[in-house]
N, C-alpha and C positions, 0 to 999 in steps of 0.2 A: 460682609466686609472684604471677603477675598476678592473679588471681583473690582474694589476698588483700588487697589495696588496693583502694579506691574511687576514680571519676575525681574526686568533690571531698575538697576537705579540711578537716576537723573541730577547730579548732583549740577545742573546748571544753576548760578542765582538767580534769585527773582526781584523782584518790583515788587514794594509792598504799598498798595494800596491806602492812603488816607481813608480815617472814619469822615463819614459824609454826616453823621447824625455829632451831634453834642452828648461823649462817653458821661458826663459827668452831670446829665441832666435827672433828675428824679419826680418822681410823682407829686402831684401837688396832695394836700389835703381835700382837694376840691374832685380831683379822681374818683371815677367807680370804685367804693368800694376802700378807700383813701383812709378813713378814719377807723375805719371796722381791723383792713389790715395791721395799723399801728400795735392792736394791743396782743395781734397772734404770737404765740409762744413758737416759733420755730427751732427752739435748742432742744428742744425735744418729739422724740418722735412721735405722730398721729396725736398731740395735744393741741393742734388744731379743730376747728369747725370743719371735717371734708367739703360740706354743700356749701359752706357760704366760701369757703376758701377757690373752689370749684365756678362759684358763681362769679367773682370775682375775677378770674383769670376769661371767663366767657365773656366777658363784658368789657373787660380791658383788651380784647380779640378784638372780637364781634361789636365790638358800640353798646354804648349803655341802654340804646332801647330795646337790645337784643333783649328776648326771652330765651331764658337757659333753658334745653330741654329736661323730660323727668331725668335723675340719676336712675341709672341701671345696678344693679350688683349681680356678679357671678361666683359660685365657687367651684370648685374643683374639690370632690370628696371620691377618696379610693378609699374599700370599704377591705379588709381584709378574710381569710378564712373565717374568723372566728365571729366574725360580724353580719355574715351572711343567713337568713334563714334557713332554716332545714325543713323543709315540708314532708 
């Protein structure tokens, strides 16, 4: 992020830009994935589906006929002293 700021500052005004899309347009029912996302519980955390929420966001990208590749998962485990074998 450092790289995108300058050490002075630029207090010229700008021009702001018109949205060129419709702010206020939303997904129909008829959208990939349209009905499915309606009943996701988003006020809480990972009480979602990941894959179908995952597939969903691929297809609303990519085109519905897109096929979603496999999910990957990774972890990250640091094992400590006491967790190590001792041969």
């Amino acid at each position: 992020m450092n790289a995108s700021f300058g050490t002075t500052c630029d207090p010229r005004p700008y021009t702001a830009v018109p949205a060129r899309v419709d702010l206020r347009e939303r997904n129909t029912s008829h959208a990939w994935g349209g009905r499915a996302s309606g009943g996701m519980n988003f006020a809480k955390e990972d009480a979602v589906d990941d894959r179908l929420l995952s597939e969903i966001v691929w297809r609303s990208v990519r085109g519905p006929d897109s096929a979603m590749p496999a999910p990957r998962h990774a972890a990250f485990v640091r094992t400590t002293g006491s967790d190590r074998d001792h041969d």
